[in-house]
C-alpha positions as CSV (number, residue, x, y, z in Angstrom):
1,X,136.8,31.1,82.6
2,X,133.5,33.1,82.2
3,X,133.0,36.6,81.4
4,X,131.9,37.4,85.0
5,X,135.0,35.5,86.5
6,X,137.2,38.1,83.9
7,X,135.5,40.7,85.2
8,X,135.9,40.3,88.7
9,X,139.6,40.0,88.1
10,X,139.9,42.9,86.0
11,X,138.5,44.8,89.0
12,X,140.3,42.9,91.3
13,X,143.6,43.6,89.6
14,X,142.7,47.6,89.3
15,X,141.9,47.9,93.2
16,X,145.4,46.3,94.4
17,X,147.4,48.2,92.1
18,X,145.5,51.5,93.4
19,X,146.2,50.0,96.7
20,X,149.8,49.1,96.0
21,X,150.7,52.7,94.6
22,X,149.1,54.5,98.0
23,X,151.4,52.1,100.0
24,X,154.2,52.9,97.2
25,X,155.0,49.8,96.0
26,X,155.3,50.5,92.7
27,X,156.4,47.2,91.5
28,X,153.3,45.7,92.2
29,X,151.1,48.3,91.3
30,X,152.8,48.3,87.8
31,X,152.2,44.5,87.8
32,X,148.5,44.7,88.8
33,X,148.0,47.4,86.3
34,X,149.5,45.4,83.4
35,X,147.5,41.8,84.6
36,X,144.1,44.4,84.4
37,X,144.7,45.4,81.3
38,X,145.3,42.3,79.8
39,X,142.5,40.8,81.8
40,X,140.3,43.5,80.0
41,X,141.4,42.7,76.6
42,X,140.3,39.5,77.4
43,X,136.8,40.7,78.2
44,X,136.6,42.8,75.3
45,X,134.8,45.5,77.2
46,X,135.5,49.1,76.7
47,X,135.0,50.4,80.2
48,X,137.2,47.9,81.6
49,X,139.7,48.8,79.1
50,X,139.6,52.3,80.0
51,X,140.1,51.8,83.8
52,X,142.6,49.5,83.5
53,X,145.1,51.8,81.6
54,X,144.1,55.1,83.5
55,X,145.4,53.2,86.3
56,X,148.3,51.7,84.2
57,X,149.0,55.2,83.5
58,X,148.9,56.7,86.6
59,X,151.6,54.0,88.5
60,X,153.7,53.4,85.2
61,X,155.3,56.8,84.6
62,X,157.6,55.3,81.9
63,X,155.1,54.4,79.5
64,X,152.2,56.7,80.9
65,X,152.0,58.6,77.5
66,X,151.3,54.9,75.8
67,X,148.4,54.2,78.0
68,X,147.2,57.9,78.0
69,X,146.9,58.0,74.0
70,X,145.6,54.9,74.3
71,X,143.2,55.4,77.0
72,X,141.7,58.6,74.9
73,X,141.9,56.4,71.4
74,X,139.3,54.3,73.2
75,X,137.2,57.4,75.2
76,X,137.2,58.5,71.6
77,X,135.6,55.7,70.1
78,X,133.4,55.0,73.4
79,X,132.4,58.6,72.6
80,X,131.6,58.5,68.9
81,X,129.8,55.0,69.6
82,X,127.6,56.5,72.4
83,X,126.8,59.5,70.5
84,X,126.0,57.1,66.9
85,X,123.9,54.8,70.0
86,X,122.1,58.2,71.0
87,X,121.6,58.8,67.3
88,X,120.1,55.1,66.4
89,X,117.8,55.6,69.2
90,X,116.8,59.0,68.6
91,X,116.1,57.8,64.7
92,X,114.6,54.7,66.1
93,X,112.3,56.7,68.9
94,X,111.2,58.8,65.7
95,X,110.7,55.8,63.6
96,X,108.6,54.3,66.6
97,X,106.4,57.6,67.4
98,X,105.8,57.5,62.9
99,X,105.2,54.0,63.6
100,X,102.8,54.6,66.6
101,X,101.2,57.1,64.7
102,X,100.5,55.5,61.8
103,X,99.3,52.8,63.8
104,X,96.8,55.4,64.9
105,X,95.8,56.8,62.1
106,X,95.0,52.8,61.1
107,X,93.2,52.2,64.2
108,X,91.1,55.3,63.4
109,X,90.2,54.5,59.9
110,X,89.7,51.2,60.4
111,X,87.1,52.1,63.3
112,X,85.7,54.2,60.6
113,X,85.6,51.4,58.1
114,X,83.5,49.3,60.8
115,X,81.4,52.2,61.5
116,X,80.0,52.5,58.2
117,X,80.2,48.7,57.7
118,X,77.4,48.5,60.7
119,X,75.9,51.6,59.5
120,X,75.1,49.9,55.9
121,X,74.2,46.3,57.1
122,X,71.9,48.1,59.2
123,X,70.3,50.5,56.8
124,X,70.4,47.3,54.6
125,X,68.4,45.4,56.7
126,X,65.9,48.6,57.7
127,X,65.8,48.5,53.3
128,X,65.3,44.7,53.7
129,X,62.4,44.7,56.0
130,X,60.5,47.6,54.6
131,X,60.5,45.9,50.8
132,X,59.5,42.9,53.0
133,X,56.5,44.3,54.8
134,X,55.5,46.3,51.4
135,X,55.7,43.4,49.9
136,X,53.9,41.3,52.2
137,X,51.2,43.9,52.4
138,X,50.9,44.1,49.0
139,X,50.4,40.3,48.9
140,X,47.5,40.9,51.5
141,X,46.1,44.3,49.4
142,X,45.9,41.6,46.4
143,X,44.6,38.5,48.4
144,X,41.6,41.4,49.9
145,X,41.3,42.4,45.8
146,X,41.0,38.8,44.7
147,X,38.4,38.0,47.7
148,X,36.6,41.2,47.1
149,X,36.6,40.1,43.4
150,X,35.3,36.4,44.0
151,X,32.6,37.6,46.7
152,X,31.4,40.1,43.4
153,X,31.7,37.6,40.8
154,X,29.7,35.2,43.1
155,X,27.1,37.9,44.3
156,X,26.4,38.3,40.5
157,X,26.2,34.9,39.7
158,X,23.5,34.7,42.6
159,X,21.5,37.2,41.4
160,X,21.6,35.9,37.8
161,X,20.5,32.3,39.2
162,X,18.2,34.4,40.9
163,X,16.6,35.8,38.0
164,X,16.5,33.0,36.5
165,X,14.8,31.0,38.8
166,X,12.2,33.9,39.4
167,X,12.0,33.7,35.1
168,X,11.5,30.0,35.6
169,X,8.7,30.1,38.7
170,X,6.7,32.9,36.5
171,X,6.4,30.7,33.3
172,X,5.8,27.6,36.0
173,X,3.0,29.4,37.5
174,X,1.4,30.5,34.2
175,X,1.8,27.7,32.3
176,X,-0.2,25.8,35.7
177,X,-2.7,28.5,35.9
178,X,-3.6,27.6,31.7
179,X,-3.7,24.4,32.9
180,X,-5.7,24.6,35.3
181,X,-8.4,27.3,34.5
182,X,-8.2,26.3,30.2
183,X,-7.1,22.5,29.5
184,X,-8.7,21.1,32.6
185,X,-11.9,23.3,32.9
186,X,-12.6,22.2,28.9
187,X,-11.9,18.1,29.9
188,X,-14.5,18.7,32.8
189,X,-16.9,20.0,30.9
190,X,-16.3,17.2,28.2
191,X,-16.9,15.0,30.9
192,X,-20.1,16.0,32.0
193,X,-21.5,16.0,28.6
194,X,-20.7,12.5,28.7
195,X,-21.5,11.6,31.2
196,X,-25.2,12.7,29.7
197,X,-25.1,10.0,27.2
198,X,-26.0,7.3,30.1
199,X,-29.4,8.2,28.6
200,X,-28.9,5.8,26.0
201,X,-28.5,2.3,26.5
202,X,-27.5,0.8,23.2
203,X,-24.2,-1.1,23.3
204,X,-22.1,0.9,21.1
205,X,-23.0,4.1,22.8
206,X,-22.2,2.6,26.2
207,X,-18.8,1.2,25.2
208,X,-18.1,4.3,23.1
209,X,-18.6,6.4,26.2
210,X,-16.8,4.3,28.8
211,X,-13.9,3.9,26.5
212,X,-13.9,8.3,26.3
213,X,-14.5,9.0,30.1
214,X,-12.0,6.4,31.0
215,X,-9.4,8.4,28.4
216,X,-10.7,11.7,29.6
217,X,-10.0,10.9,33.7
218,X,-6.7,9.2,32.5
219,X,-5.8,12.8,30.7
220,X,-7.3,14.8,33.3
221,X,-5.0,13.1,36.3
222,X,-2.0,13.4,34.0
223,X,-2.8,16.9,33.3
224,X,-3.6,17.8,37.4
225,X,-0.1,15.6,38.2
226,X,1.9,18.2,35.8
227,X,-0.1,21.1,37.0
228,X,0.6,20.5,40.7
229,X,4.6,19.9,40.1
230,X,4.9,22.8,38.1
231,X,3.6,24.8,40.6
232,X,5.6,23.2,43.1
233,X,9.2,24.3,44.2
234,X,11.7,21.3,43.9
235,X,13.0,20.7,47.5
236,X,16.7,20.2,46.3
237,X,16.8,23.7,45.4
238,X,16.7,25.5,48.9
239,X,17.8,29.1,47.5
240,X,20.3,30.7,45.0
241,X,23.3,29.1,46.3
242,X,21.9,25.2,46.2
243,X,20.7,26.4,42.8
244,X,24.5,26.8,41.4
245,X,25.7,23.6,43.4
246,X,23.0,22.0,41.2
247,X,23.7,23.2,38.1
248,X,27.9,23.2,39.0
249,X,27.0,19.3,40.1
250,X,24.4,18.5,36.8
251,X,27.1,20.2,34.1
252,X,29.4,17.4,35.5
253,X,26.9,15.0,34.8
254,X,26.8,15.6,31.4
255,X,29.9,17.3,30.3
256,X,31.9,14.6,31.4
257,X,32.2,10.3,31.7
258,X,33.0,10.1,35.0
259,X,29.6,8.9,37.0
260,X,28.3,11.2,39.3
261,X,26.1,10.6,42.2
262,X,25.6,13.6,44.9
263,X,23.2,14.3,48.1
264,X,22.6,17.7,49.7
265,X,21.2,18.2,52.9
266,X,18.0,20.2,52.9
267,X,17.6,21.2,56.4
268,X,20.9,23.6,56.0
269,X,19.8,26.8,56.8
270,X,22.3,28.7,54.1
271,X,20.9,32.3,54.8
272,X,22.5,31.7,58.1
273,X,25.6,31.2,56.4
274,X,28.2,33.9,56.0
275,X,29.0,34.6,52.2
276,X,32.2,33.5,52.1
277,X,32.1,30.5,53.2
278,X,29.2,29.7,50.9
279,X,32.1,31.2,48.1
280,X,34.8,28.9,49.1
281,X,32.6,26.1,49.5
282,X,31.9,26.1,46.1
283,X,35.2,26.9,44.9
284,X,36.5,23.8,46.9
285,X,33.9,21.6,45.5
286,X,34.6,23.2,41.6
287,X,38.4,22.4,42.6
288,X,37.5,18.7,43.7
289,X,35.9,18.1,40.2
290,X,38.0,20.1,38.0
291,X,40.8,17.7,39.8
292,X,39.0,14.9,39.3
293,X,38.2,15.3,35.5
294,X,42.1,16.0,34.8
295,X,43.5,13.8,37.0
296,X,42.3,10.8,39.0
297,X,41.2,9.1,36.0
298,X,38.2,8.1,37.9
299,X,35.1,6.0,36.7
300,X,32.9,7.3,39.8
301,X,32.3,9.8,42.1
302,X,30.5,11.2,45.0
303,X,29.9,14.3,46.1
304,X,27.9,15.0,50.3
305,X,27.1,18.1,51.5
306,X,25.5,18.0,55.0
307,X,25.6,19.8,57.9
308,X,24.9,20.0,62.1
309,X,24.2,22.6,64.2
310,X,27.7,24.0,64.3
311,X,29.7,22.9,61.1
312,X,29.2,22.0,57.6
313,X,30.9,19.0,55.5
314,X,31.6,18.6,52.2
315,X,32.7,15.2,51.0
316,X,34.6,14.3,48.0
317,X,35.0,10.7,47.0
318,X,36.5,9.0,43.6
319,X,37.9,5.4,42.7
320,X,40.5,7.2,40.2
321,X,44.6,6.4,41.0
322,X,45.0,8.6,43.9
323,X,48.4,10.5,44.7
324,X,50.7,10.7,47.3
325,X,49.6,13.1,50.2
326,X,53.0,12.8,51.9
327,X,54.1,14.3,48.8
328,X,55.5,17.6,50.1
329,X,55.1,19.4,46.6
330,X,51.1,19.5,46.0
331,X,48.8,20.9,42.9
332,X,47.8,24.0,42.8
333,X,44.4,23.1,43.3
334,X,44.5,21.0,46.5
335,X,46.7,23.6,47.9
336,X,44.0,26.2,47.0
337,X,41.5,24.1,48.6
338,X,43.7,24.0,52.1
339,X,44.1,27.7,51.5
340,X,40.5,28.1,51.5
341,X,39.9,25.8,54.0
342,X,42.0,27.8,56.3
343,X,40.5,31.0,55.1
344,X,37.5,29.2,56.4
345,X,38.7,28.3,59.9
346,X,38.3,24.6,59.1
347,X,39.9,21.7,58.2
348,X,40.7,19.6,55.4
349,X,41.5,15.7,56.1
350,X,42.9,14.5,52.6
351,X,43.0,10.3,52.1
352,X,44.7,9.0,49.3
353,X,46.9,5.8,48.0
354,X,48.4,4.6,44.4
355,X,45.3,3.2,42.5
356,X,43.4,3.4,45.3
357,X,40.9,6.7,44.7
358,X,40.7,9.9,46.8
359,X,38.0,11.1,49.8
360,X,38.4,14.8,50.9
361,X,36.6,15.6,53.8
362,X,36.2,19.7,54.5
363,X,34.9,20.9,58.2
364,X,34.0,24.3,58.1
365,X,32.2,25.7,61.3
366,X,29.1,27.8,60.7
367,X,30.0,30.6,62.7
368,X,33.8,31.6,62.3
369,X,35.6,34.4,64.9
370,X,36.7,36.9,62.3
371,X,35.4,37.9,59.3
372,X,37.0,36.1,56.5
373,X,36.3,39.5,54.1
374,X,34.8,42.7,55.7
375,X,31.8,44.2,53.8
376,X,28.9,45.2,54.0
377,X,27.4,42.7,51.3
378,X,23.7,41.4,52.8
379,X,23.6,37.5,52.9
380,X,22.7,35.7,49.7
């Protein structure tokens, strides 16, 4: 029998012996009385317990003072429990508002804790970004200083070629004005007096003075042929900048084994040109060499510089053993020659195989859209 089937009985058994003590049947209410209590004992459940032997000792007057002391031993403890139950719930109600409020004071300071966790990542990253852009603009401040720099260094290289060359035109012209007014007028005159010997016809005199004018016109041609090209300009050297090409071009020639041939185009109009591009031209064209003589191992070389009307080339050809270009990790000089390239606007096409030799082609447009360095420099 289950604990609800007890129950029911127990409260079955209490209602007829209420019912059989109005009706005065005592018998039966006595025996109903007695089957609810032991019904409740049965059930183990103090309420039960307690109603069954009030009612016990209301309709058993015999043994009413049993039941009675027994029915207040178990209010008693019903009591004390219930009070001990109020207790343990108080204590645990006080325990769970501690509980609660430590759980608060948690909640807080770990909202806190978060707080200043996004507070320093983001003053970190504000820290992180403002070294980066200080950084980053120093990098520029420097790249400006080292263009600055080169566009000096390069200005007074010009005007030391230039001196030079004026130097070297001065002593051309005097040295074709002696010529010309001294050595030559002397041979002409030398010439006329001999030719006043055709007075005399004797055979020696003749062949004596055909044998002198014959020298004398040979000397005096030789004489007018180094006159005229000292006083004449070489073509290949257009202006300052052509002149440093050549001499950058002739030291290779002779300062190292590796055979150079090289062509320039004279038509380039390079006052036209902006000054640094003419600078990074001929930093790219030092780099190609420099790389060449270290490097490629090369027997021969060729160097072209030519232009149209809206982009010069420089080409840079060897037969030495070549590199990889898929090679992600490059020198430092071919990557300063794409730098500069790029500084340039242009473009760099780069062809190379294993023991196969090296052409570098640079296309740099005559006119670029921004200023590669703003100054107020003139044009070379």
């Amino acid at each position: 029998m289950n604990i609800n089937n007890q129950i029911s009985n127990v409260i079955l058994y209490i209602h007829l012996s209420g019912y059989f003590s109005q009706i005065k049947d005592t018998v039966r209410a006595i025996e109903y009385s007695k089957q609810a209590i032991l019904g409740s004992k049965k059930s183990n459940i103090p309420v039960f317990k307690i109603a069954s032997l009030k009612q016990a000792a209301n309709v058993y007057k015999k043994k009413s003072v049993m039941y009675s002391d027994e029915y207040i031993r178990i209010s008693d403890s019903l009591q004390i429990a219930e009070r001990r139950s109020k207790d343990r719930f108080a204590r645990i109600s006080l325990e769970t508002d501690e509980i609660i409020q430590e759980k608060d004071v948690l909640e807080d300071r770990n909202r806190n804790l978060l707080y200043v966790f996004i507070v320093t990542v983001i003053l970190a990253s504000l820290l992180f970004i403002v070294r980066a852009q200080r950084t980053r603009t120093r990098e520029l401040l420097y790249q400006q200083a080292q263009q600055k720099a080169n566009e000096d260094i390069f200005n007074l290289m010009m005007s030391q070629q230039a001196i030079i060359d004026e130097s070297r035109n001065k002593e051309k012209k005097r040295l074709a004005r002696d010529l010309h007014d001294g050595v030559l007028g002397r041979m002409f005159g030398l010439r006329m007096n001999l030719d006043g010997l055709n007075n005399k016809n004797d055979e020696d005199t003749v062949a004596r003075r055909l044998e002198l004018l014959n020298e004398l016109k040979t000397i005096e041609q030789d004489i007018r042929e180094i006159s005229h090209d000292l006083n004449r300009e070489k073509q290949e050297l257009i202006n300052n900048f052509v002149s440093l090409v050549h001499n950058l071009l002739e030291e290779q020639q002779t300062s190292y084994q590796v055979k150079l041939s090289y062509s320039i185009d004279n038509n380039v109009n390079w006052d036209k040109i902006n000054n640094s591009i003419k600078i990074n031209m001929y930093r790219m064209l030092q780099e190609g060499l420099q790389n060449i003589n270290k490097y490629a191992n090369a027997k021969n070389c060729t160097v072209e510089i030519k232009a149209d009307n809206e982009y010069i080339y420089l080409k840079i050809k060897d037969d030495g053993i070549g590199f990889d270009v898929n090679k992600k990790s490059k020198g430092i000089g071919v990557q300063n020659m794409i730098s500069r390239t790029h500084d340039c606007q242009g473009t760099i096409d780069i062809n190379s195989k294993k023991d196969h030799g090296t052409k570098i082609v640079i296309t740099v447009p005559i006119e670029i859209k921004k200023p590669i360095v703003e100054n107020d420099d003139k044009p070379i």
